[in-house]
C-alpha positions in Angstrom: -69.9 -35.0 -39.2 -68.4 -32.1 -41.0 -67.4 -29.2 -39.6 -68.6 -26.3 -41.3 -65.8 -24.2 -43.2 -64.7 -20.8 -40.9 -63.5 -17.7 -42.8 -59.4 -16.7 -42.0 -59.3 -15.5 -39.3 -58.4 -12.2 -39.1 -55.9 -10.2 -36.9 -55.2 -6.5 -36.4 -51.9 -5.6 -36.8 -51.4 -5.0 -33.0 -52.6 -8.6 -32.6 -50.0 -9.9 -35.0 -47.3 -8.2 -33.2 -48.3 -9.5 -29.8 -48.0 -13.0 -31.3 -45.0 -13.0 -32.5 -43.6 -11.0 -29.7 -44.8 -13.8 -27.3 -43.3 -16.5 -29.9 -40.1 -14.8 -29.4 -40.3 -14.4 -25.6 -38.3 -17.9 -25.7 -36.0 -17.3 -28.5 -34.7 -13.9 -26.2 -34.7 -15.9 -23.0 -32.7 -18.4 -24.3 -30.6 -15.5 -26.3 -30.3 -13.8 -22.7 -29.4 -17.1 -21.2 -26.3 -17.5 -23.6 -25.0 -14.2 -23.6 -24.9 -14.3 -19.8 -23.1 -17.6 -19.8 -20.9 -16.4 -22.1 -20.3 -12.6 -19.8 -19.4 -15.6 -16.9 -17.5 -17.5 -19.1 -15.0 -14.9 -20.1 -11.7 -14.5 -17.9 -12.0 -11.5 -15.4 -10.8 -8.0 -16.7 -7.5 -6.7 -14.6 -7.2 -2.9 -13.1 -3.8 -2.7 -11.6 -3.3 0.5 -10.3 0.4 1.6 -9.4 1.2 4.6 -7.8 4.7 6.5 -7.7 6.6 6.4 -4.1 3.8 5.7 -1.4 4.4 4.7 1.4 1.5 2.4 2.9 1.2 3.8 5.9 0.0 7.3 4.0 -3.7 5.9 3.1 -6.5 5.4 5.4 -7.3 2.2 5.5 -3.3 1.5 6.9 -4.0 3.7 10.0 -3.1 7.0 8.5 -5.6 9.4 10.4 -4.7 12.8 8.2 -4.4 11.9 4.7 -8.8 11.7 2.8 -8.4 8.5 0.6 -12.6 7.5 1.1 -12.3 5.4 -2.2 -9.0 3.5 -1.9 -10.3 2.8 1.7 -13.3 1.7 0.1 -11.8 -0.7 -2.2 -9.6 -2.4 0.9 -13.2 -2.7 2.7 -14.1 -4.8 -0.1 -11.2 -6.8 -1.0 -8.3 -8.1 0.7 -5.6 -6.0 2.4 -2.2 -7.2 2.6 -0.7 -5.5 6.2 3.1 -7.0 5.5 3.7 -6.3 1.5 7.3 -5.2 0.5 8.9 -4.6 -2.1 11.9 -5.7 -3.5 13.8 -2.6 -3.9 13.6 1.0 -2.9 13.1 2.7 -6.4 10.8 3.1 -9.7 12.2 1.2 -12.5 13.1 -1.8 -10.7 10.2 -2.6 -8.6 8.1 -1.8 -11.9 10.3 -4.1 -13.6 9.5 -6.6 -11.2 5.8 -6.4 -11.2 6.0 -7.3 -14.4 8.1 -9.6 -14.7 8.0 -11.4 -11.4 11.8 -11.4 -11.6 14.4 -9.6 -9.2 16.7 -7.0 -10.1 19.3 -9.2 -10.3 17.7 -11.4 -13.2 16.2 -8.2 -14.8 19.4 -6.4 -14.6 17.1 -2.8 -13.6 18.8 -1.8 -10.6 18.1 2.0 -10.5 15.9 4.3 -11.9 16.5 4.3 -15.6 18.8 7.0 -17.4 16.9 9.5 -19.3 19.0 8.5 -22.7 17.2 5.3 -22.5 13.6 6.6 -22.5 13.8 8.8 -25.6 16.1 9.3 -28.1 18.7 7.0 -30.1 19.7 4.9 -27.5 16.2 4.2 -26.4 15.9 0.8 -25.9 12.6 -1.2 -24.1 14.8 -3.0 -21.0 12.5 -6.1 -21.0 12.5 -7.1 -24.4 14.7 -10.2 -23.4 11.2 -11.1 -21.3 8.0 -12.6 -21.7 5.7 -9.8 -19.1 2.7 -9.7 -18.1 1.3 -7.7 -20.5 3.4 -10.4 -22.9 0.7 -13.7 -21.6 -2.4 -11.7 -20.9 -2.2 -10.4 -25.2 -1.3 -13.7 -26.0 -4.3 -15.0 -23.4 -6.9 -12.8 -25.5 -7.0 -10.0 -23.2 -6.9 -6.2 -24.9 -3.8 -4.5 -23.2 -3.3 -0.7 -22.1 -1.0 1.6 -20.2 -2.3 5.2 -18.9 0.4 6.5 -16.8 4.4 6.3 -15.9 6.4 3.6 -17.6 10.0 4.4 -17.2 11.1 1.1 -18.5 12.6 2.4 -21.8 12.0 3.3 -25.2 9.0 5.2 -23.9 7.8 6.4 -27.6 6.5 3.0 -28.4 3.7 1.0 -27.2 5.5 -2.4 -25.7 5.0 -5.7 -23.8 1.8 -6.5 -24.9 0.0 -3.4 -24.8 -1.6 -1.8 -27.9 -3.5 1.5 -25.9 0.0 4.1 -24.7 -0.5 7.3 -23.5 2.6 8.0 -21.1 5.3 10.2 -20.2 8.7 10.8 -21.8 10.6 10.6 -18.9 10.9 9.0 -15.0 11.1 11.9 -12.8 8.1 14.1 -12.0 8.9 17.9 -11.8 5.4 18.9 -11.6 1.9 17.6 -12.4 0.8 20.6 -14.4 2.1 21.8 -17.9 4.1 18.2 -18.4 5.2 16.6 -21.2 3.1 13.2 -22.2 3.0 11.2 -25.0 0.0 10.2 -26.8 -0.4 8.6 -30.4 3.3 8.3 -30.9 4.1 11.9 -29.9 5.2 14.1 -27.4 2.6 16.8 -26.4 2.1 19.4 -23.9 -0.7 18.9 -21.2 -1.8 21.5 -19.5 -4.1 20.0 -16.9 -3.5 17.8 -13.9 -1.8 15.1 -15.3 -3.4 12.4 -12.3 -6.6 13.3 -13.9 -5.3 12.8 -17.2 -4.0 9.5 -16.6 -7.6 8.6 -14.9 -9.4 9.8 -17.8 -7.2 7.9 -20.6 -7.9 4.9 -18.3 -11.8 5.3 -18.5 -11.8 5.9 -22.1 -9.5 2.2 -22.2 -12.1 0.3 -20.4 -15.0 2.2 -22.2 -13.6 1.2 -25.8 -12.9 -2.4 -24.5 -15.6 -3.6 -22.3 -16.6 -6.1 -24.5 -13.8 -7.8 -24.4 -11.3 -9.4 -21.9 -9.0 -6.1 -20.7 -5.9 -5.3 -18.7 -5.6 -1.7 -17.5 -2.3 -0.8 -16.3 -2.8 2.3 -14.6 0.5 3.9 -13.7 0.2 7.1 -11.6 3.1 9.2 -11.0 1.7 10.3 -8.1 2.0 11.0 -5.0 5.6 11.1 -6.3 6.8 13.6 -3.4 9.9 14.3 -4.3 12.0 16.9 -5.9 11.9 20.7 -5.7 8.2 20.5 -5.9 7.7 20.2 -2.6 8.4 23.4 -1.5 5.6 24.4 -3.8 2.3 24.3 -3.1 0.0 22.0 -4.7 -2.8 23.2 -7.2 -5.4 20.2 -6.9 -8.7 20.5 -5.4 -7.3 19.2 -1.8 -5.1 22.3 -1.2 -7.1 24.2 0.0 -8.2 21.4 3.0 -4.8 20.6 3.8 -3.5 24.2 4.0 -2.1 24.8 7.8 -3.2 21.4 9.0 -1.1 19.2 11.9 -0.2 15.9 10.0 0.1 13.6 13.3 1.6 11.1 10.7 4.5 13.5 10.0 7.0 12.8 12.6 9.3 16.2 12.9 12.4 14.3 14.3 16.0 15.1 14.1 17.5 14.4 10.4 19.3 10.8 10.3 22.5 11.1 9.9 22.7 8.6 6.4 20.2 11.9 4.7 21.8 12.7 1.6 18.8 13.7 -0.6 15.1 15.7 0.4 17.4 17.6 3.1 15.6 21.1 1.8 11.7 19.4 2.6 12.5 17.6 5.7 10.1 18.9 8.4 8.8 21.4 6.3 4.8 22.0 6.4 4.6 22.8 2.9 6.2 19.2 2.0 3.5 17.3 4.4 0.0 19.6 2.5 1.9 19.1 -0.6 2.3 14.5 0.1 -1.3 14.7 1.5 -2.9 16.5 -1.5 -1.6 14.1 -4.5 -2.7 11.2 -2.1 -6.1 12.5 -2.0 -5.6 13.3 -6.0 -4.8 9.8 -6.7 -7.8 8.2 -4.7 -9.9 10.9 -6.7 -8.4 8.7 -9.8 -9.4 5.7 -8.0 -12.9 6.3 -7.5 -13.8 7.1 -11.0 -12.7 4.0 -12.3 -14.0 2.6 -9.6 -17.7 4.2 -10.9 -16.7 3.1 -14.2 -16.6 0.1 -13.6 -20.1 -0.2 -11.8 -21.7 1.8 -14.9 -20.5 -0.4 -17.1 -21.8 -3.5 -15.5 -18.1 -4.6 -14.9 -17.4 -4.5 -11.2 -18.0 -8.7 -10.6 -15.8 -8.9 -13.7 -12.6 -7.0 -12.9 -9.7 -7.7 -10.5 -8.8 -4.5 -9.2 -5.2 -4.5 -7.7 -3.8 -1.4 -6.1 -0.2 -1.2 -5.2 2.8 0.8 -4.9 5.8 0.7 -6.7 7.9 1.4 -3.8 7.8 2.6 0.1 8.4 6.2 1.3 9.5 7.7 4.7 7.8 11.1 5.6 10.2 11.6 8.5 9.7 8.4 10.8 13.0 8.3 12.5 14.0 11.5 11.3 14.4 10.0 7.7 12.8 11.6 4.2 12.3 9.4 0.6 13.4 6.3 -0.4 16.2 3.6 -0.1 18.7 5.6 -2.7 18.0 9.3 -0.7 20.7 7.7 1.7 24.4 7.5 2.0 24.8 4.1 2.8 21.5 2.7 0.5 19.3 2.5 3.1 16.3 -0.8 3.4 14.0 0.4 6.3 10.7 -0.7 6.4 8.6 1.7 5.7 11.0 2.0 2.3 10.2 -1.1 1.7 6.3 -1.6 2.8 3.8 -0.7 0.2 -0.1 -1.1 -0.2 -1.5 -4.4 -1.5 -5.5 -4.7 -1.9 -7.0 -7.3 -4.4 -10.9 -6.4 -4.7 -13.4 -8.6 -7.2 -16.6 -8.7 -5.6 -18.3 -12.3 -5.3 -14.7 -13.6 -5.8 -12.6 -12.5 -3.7 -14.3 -12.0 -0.3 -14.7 -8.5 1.5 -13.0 -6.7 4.7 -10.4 -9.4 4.6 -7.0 -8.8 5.4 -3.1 -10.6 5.3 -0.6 -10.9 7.8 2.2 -12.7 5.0 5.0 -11.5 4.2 4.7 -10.7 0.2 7.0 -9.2 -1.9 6.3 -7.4 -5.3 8.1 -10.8 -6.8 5.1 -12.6 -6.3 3.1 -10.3 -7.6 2.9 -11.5 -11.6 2.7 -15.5 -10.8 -0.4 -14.9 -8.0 -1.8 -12.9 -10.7 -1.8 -15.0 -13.1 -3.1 -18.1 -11.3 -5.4 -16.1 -10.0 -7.1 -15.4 -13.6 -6.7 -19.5 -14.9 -3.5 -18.6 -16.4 -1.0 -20.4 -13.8 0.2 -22.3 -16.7 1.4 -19.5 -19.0 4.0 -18.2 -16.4 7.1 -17.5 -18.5 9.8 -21.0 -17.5 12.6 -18.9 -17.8 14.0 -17.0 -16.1 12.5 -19.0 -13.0 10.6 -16.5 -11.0 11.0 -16.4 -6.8 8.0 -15.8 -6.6 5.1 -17.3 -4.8 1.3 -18.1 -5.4 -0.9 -16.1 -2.6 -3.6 -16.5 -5.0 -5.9 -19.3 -2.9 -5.3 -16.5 0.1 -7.4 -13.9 -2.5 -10.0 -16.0 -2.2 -10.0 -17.1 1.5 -8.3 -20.1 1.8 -6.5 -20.3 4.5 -2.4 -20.7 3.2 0.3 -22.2 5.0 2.9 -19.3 3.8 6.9 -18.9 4.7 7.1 -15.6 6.0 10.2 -14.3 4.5 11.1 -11.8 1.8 14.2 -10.1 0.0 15.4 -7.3 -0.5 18.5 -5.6 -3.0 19.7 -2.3 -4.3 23.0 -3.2 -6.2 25.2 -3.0 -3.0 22.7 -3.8 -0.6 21.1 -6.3 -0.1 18.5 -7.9 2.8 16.2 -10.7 4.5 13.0 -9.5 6.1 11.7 -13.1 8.5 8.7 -13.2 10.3 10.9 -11.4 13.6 14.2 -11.0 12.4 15.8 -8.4 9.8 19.2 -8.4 8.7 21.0 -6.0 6.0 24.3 -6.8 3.8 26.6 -4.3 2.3 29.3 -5.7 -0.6 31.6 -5.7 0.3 32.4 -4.3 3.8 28.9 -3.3 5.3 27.6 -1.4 7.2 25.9 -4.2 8.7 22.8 -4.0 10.4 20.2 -6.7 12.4 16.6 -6.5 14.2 14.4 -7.6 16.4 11.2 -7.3 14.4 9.1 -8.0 17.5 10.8 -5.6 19.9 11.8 -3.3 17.9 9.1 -2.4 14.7 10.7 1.1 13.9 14.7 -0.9 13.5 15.9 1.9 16.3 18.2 -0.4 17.9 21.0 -2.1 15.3 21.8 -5.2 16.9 24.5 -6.6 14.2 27.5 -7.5 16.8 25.4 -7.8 19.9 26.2 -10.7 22.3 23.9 -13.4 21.7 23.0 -12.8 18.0 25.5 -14.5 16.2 23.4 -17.7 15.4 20.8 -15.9 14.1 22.9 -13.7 12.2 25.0 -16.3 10.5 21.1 -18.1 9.8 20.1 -15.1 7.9 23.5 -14.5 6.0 23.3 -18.2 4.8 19.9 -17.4 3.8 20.2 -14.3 2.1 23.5 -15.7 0.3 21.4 -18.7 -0.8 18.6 -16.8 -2.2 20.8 -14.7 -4.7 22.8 -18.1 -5.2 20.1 -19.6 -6.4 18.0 -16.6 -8.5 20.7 -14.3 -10.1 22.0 -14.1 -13.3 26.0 -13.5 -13.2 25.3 -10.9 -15.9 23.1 -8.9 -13.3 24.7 -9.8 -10.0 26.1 -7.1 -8.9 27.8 -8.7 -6.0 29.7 -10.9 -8.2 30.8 -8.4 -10.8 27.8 -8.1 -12.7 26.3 -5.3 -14.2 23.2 -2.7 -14.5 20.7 -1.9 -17.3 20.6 1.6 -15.1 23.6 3.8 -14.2 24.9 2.8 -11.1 23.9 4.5 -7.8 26.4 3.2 -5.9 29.9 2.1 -6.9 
């Protein structure tokens, strides 16, 4: 039998649009599907944030109970802390050098903090342009590449390394943080603001015009800094005002060490303790709004966010103010040496977790890189010393050799897991601790009865190391030379 013939059927609009709204339902499923496979496909962004002279022991989550850094603390809460990172000498351009590079000074050849001539003008000259960097594999890797902040490794005008975003400063030093000199868009400019918040800001507006892509943000503080005539000045920031005629229990007023040679005017001083406290609290302000970025953005489970020093700084533990190079002979304490290391990428790296190896800023850019799938693309030459904690980021547990090193042209040093010895070229002084016993290096045991084995293990050690790693052109022990002017002669 037939079926009788039925008119068209007829739909109102609406009805049309429901249809082929629910005929697409599976096309934008499948569209959504893609996209996210894709979003967990791509290689994780990389915040490394690097502040200017900070001692570890000056934030929160390293026992500090004076000193507000809620979002820094934060970010060691849910990553992993490293309790026993050094770094590998006592000043800016060097240990930058080496996070960059994972080389030593003496393969770098940046010994010291770089001469001013260098940074601007005609003998400007980028001083790791014989390198492949970090920046260097992670453009050539796909990732978009961008520096807010201090740089200091020559040629400062020019965008360098791999990056393509540059806002920076002309020179090293820090002065102030208001009314500076930066350069932006291949000039030098006036800023009038705070310039923590201008480098925070600059870093925002990177990963805001790149997060659609793979990024690397390398944001370069100059603060805390803490140096310089500044400190006898007040600071301007919005923390002033708390830290104004506070006690700072993690000030030590002691007696001045005899080896002070710099920072003599600030040591003890009140002023100098509200003034360190308030740019820590200035930075972590910094740190907290990328932080929020990054969650606004959808790109917290995306990003490895390192945060690190460049270098340690003593606020008057055993009676001493500043860095290695503030003392007469070059001085390699601990606390110049010990800087913050926390690694945070939620659902990678696993929270509240903390370190107990020994890392240096060496192993820094081959850890890194591993870390991202990139293990591979670490540059062959010059060979790096340094070592992959990478499967430790993620909480495996590592067998690791607890032993770094340490050099500032003349001086040199081995930090073992109880056991510290320091070298002068050529004639010393010598110095040796017990690690164990003796944390704050009070006692010198270098000549004690008793000490001689381990002292001649440690010098055979040390020797070996630089043996093995230094180019003659940079080893200063063996007449080579320095990209920087020399600190000591």
């Amino acid at each position: 039998m037939r079926l009788p013939s039925l008119p068209p059927l007829q739909l109102p609009p609406a009805a049309i649009g429901r249809g082929v709204f629910r005929f697409c339902l599976p096309f934008f499923a499948v569209l959504a599907t893609a996209l996210a496979l894709r979003a967990a496909e791509r290689p994780p962004n990389l915040v490394f944030i690097l502040t200017d002279n900070q001692g570890a022991w000056t934030l929160g989550c390293y026992g500090n109970p004076d000193i507000r850094t809620p979002h820094i603390d934060r970010l060691a809460s849910e990553g992993v802390r490293f309790t026993r990172a050094l770094s590998s000498n006592p000043v800016c351009s060097p240990t930058r050098a080496t996070f960059l590079t994972g080389l030593i000074p003496s393969q770098h050849g940046v010994h010291s903090f770089l001469d001013p001539q260098y940074m601007m003008g005609p003998k400007a000259y980028n001083t790791l342009q014989e390198f492949t960097s970090l920046g260097e594999v992670l453009r050539d890797s796909g990732y978009t590449c961008g520096l807010s902040g201090k740089w200091h490794l020559g040629d400062n005008l020019k965008p360098a390394e791999g990056f393509s975003f540059w806002v920076t400063k002309p020179d090293g030093s820090t002065r102030e943080f208001y009314d500076q000199d930066v350069i932006e868009n291949g000039r030098v400019r006036k800023e009038s603001g705070y310039t923590t918040d201008l480098w925070t800001r600059k870093g925002i507006e990177f990963i805001e015009q790149n997060q659609s892509r793979p990024f690397f943000l390398f944001l370069a503080y100059n603060g805390p800094y803490v140096l310089g005539p500044m400190m006898n000045r007040p600071a301007r920031n919005r923390h002033a005002a708390y830290y104004k005629g506070r006690h700072f229990e993690s000030f030590p007023v002691d007696a001045m060490h005899p080896w002070q040679q710099a920072n003599k005017q600030f040591h003890n001083q009140q002023v100098a303790m509200e003034r360190t406290a308030a740019e820590v609290s200035g930075v972590d302000d910094g740190v907290g709004d990328v932080l929020a970025t990054l969650k606004r953005l959808g790109l917290e489970e995306n990003t490895l966010v390192v945060y690190a020093s460049d270098q340690g700084w003593m606020g008057g533990q055993n009676g001493m103010w500043g860095m290695g190079d503030h003392f007469q002979p070059t001085g390699a304490h601990e606390l110049m040496m010990q800087i913050p290391l926390i690694f945070r990428q939620p659902g990678r790296i696993p929270a509240g977790q903390t370190s107990d190896h020994l890392v240096s800023n060496y192993d820094f850019m081959p850890s890194v890189l591993r870390y991202l799938g990139l293990g591979a693309k670490l540059p062959a030459g010059p060979v790096s010393p340094g070592r992959d904690f990478s499967p430790t980021l993620r909480g495996t547990v590592q067998t690791w050799d607890n032993v770094v090193f340490y050099e500032m042209e003349t001086t040199r040093a081995i930090r073992a897991e109880r056991w510290k010895y320091v070298a002068r070229f050529p004639n010393g002084p010598f110095e040796l601790y017990d690690m164990q016993e003796d944390p704050r290096e009070r006692f010198n045991r270098y000549g004690q009865p008793g000490t001689e084995a381990i002292r001649a293990d440690l010098a055979r050690r040390l020797d070996a190391f630089f043996d093995r790693y230094a180019d003659p052109k940079y080893n200063v022990w063996k007449g080579g030379g320095s990209k920087a002017k020399r600190h000591t002669e």
